[in-house]
Structures are given as C-alpha cells and as structure tokens.
C-alpha positions as MATLAB code, in Angstrom:
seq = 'XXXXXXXXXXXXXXXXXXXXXXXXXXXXXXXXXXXXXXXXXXXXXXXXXXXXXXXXXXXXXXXXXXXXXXXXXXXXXXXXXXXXXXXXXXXXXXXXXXXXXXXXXXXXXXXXXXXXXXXXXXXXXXXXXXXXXXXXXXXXXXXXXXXXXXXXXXXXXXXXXXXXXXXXXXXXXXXXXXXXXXXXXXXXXXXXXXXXXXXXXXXXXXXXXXXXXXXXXXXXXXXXXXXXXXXXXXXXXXXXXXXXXXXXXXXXXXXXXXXXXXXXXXXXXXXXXXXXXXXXXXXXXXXXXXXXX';
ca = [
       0.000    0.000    0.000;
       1.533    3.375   -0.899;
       2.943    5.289    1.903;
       2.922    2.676    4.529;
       5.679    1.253    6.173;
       8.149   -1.292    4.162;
       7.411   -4.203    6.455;
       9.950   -7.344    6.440;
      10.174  -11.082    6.301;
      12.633  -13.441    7.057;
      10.627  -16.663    6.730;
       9.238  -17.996    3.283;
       5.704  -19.507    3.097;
       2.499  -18.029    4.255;
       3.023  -17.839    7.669;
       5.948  -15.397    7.060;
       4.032  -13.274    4.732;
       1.362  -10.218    4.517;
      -1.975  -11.342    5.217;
      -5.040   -8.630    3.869;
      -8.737   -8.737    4.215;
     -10.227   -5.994    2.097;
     -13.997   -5.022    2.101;
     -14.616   -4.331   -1.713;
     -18.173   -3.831   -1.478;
     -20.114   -0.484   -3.077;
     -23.061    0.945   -1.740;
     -26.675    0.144   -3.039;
     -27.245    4.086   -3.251;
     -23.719    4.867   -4.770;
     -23.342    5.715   -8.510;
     -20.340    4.147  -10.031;
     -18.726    4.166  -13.755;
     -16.878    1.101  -12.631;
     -17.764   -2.359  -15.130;
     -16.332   -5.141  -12.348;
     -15.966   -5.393   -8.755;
     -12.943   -6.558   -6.209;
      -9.422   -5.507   -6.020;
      -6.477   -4.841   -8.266;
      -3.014   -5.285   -7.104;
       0.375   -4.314   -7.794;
       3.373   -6.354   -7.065;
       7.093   -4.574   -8.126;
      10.149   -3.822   -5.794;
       8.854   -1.564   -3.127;
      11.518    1.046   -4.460;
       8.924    2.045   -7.317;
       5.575    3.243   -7.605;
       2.737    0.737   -9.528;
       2.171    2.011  -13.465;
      -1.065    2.291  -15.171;
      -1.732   -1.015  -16.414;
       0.024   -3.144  -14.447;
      -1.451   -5.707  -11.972;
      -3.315   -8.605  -11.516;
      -7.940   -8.530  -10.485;
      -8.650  -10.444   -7.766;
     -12.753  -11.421   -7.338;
     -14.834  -10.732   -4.318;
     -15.722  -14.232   -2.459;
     -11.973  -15.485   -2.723;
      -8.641  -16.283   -0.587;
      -5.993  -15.469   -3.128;
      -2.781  -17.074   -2.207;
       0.389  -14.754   -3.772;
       3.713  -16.305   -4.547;
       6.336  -14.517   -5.438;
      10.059  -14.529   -6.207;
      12.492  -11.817   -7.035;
      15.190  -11.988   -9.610;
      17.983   -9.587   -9.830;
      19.736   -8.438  -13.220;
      22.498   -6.984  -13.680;
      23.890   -5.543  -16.643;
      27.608   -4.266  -17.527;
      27.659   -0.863  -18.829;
      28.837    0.647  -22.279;
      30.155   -0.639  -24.386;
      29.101   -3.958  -23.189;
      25.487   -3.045  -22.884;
      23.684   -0.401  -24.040;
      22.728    0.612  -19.960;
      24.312    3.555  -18.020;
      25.816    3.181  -14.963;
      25.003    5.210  -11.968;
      21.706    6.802  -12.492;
      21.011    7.796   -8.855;
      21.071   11.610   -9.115;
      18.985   14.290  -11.223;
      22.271   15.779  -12.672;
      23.807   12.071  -13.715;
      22.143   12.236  -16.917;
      21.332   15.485  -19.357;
      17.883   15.073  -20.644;
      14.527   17.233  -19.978;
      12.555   13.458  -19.621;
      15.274   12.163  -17.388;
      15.280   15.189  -14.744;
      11.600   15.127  -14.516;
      11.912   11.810  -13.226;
      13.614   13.275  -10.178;
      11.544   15.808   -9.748;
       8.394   13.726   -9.159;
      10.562   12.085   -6.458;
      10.850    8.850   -8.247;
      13.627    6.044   -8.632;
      14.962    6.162  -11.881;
      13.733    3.837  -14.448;
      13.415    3.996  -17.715;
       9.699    3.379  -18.644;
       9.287    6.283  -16.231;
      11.618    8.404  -18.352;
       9.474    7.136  -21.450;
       6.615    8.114  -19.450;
       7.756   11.796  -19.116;
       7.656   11.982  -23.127;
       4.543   11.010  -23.533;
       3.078   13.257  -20.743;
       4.966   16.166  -22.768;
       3.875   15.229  -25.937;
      -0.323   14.980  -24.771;
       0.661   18.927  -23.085;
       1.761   20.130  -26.012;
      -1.557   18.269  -28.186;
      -3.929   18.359  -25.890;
      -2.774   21.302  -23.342;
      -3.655   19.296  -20.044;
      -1.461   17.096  -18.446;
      -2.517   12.913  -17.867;
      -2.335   12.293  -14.506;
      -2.246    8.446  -14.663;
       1.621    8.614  -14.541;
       3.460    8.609  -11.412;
       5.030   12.046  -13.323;
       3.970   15.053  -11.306;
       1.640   17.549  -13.378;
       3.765   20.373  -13.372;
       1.450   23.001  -15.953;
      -1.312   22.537  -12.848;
      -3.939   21.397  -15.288;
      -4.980   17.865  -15.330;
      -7.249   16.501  -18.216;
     -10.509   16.799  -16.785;
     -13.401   17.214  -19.424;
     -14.290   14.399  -21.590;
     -12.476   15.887  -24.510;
      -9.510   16.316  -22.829;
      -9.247   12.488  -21.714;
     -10.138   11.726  -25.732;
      -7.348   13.720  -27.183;
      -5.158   12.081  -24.293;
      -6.051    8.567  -25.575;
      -5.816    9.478  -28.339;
      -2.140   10.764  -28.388;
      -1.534    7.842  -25.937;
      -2.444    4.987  -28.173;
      -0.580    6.899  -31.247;
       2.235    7.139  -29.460;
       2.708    3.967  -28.224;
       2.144    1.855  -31.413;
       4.975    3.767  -33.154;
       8.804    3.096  -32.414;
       9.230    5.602  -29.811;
      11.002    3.885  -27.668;
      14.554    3.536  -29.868;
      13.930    7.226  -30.594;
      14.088    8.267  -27.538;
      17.407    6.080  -26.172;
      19.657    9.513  -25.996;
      17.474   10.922  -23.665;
      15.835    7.854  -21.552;
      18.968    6.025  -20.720;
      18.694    2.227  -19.689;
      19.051    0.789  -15.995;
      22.042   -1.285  -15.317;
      20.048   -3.073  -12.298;
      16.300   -4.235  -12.192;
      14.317   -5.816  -10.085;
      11.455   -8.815  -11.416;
       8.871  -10.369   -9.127;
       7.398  -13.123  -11.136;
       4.482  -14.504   -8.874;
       1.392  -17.132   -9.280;
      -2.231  -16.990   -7.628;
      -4.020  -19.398   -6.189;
      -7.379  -19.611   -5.014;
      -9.785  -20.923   -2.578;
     -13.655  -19.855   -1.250;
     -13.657  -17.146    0.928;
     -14.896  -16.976    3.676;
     -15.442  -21.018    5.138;
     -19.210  -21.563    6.788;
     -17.516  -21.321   10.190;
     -15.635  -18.023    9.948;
     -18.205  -16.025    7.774;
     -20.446  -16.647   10.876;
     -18.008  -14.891   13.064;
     -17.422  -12.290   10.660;
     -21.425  -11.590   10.027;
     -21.591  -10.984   13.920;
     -19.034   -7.912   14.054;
     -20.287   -4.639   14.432;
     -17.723   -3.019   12.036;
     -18.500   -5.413    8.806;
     -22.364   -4.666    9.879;
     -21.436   -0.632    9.502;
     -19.802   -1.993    6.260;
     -22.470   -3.516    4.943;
     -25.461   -0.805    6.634;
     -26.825   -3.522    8.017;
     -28.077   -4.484   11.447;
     -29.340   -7.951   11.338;
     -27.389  -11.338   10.739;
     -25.206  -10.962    7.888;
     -25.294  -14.217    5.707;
     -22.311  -15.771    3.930;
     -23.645  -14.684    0.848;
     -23.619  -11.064    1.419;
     -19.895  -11.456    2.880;
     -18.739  -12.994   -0.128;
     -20.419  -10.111   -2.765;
     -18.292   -8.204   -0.734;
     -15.007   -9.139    0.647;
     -11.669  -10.647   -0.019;
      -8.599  -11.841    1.301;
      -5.180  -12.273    0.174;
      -1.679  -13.631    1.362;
       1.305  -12.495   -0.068;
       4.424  -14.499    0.545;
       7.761  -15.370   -0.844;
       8.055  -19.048   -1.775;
      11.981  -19.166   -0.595;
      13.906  -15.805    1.010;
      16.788  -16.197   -1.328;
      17.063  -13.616   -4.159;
      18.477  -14.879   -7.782;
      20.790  -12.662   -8.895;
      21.834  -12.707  -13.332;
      24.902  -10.574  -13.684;
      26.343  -10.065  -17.279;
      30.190  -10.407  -17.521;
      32.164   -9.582  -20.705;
      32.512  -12.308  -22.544;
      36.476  -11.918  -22.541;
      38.956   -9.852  -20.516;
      41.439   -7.178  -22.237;
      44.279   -9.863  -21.239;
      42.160  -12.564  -22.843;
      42.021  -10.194  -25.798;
      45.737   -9.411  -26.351;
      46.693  -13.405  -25.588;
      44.132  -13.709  -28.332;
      45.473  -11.730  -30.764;
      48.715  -12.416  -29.724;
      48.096  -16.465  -30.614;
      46.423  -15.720  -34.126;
      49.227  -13.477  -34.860;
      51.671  -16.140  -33.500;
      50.157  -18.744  -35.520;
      49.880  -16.745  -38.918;
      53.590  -15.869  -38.713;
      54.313  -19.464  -38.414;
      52.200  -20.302  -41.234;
      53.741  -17.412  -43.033;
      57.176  -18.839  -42.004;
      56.643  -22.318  -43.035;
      55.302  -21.151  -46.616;
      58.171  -19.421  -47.204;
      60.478  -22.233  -46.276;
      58.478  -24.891  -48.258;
      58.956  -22.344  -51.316;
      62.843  -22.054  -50.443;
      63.089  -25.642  -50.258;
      61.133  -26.210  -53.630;
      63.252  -24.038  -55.299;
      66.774  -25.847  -53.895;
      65.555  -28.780  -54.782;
      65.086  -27.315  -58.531;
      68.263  -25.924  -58.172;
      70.151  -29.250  -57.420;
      68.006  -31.278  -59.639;
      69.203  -29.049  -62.464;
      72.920  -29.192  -61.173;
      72.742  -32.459  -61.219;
      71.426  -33.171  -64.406;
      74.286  -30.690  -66.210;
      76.792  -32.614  -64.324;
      75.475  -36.146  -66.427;
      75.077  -34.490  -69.654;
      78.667  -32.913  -69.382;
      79.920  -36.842  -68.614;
      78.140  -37.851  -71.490;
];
C-alpha cells in the first residue's frame, strides 16, 4: 500500500508473509462508472511506484494465495550493454525526460523516463497534463473534461504503437540493475461456513455492509476478499552479465592468431625455399650427367 511502512520477512511460506482482508463492497445508493468489482493489485520492488496497467484482479468471495520470487539483473555498462551506470542523481544524466523523473521524487527507471515523453507530448496536443503517470503535473492542469481524456487517448495509443522507444534512447537512458517479481495466484472460497459466521456478527462489517441484522455468507462474499502475499523461498536470484572476454584474454588472443599466422607465413616461405633448392640441385645435377656424357 503506498505510503505505509516497508514491512519485512525473514521466513518464506504463508506464515511469514502479509496477510489482507479488504472489504470491496459499493453501496446500493452509490453511482459508479466502474464495469467489475474486487481488487487490483500491484506487485514490483517496493523502491517504485505501480504504473497504469500493471497488476493482476482479484474477485470478491476469494482467498488469493500470492507467490512470489524476485530476480535480480544486472547488466555491464557501455560498451558492453547499451545501460548507463550510476543513475542515482537528477544531474547524472542530461535530458529534460530524465530530470523530470527526479523531480516527481521517483527512482529512476526507464519506462518512467518514457513516461515523461509522452506526458509532454499529450501537453503540447492536448494542453492538459494525464495524470495516470506517477510524473507530477507540473502546468497545474490535469485533463478533466471528456475531450480532454479523448485527445489524451488518443495521443496515448498513437504514441505507443509507433517506435518511440529507440527514438528516444539519448534521452531515456537504460538501468544497469532491475528488479522482477514473477508470482502465481491461487485460489480458494472465501470466507469457510464457520468463519463467515463470526465475521457476520461484528459490528464493524455490519457498519460496512449498513446492516443491522445477521449478515449471511452470501452477502460477505459479494463483498469481501482476502489475500496472502508471501515469498516461496527468502533467497534472491541474482543474473549478472560479464564480458565475454577480458582485455588480457584479448591481447593473448590476438597475440596467438598473430603467432600462428607468422608461423604459417614462415613455413610457406620455407616450403617455397626448399622447392626451389631442390630445382636448383636437380638441375645441377642433371648438367653434371650431360657434361659426362
């Protein structure tokens, strides 16, 4: 949950992990745009905030069990890769995208950076800014009227099917370490017979619900969920890329192909000397029988 406290494990399995029951319910009398009901959820490294489109629906009614392990990678920097090392500060990098960024007190990544172009670009079309990014709205005026959000989709979706991405590689440098949680759900009925009779008796799922007599398992499961996130080992795999060969490994390479094509070179040259001896005596030899003769 954004802004609370980083909270830590050192035990895998669900008895070491986060454990969440969420009422998800919406009022009778309540108007609502919204087409399903439940929860989303985000899972990244709790260094970054969640992005707009990211996450995984969980249904009202269900125990949703959350696995996850994180994976490591790092790269090596240019030349090896095309990454940039040390991207920690505002001034490490000169680019407009890159600095606002830091400015929205972010950690640097580079979909963020990408981010910051395409928030400029629907300003400068559309003269709001999108406020689904993480980006701050620094011109003060969100897109607010339907016509705004249009010509914001709009720009959004033409955007992102072109090749902006390789475009904008001089400003929106790459990461040289990311984090990956790669999870998968499980599922079970929630709540059991037992426990949903407990629940229906407390007075602060009956102010949930605006209701003051017995609460039946039905209504608790149109209405709440429950999840438990956990890690299924507390080890961290780590893929660091190494240069395929070291500067010594280069020169002793070179150094051996040049060896070896000088002694080619050398042993051509003495099978061509020798050829042309053995000429040489052959035609000695036969003047020395014709002057016998």
């Amino acid at each position: 949950m954004i802004g609370s406290e980083i909270r830590n494990t050192v035990q895998p399995g669900s008895y070491g992990g986060l454990h969440v029951e969420l009422y998800v319910g919406v009022p009778d009398d309540e108007n609502t745009m919204s087409y399903s009901q439940g929860a989303h959820v985000f899972i990244d490294d709790n260094h970054f905030l969640p992005l707009r489109g990211e996450g995984i629906a969980l249904a009202p009614g269900t125990f949703s069990n959350i696995v996850f392990k994180r994976t490591m990678t790092k790269l090596k920097p240019q030349p090896y890769s095309e990454c940039i090392d040390n991207l920690k500060n505002i001034d490490s990098f000169d680019s407009e995208y890159y600095r606002k960024v830091f400015r929205s007190n972010l950690t640097y990544r580079q979909i963020e950076c990408f981010h910051a172009y395409i928030q400029s670009e629907i300003y400068d079309k559309c003269k709001c800014d999108d406020i689904n990014f993480n980006l701050i709205a620094e011109h003060s005026a969100p897109c607010l009227t339907i016509d705004q959000q249009l010509c914001g989709l709009v720009t959004y979706n033409k955007i992102t099917l072109s090749n902006y991405k390789s475009k904008l590689k001089n400003y929106c440098p790459l990461e040289c370490e990311s984090v990956k949680l790669d999870f998968f759900k499980s599922e079970n009925l929630y709540p059991s017979y037992s426990y949903g009779k407990k629940l229906g008796e407390n007075d602060k799922i009956k102010d949930l619900l605006k209701r003051n007599e017995t609460i039946t398992i039905k209504q608790l499961q149109s209405n709440i969920l429950a999840i438990s996130f956990y890690y299924e080992r507390i080890v961290q795999t780590e893929i660091t890329e190494s240069a395929s060969i070291t500067w010594d490994g280069l020169i002793s390479s070179i150094g051996g192909t040049l060896g070896l094509f000088l002694g080619m070179s050398f042993l051509s040259l003495f099978e061509i000397f020798d050829f042309c001896l053995q000429i040489f005596f052959h035609l000695t030899e036969k003047k020395k029988n014709l002057l016998k003769n």
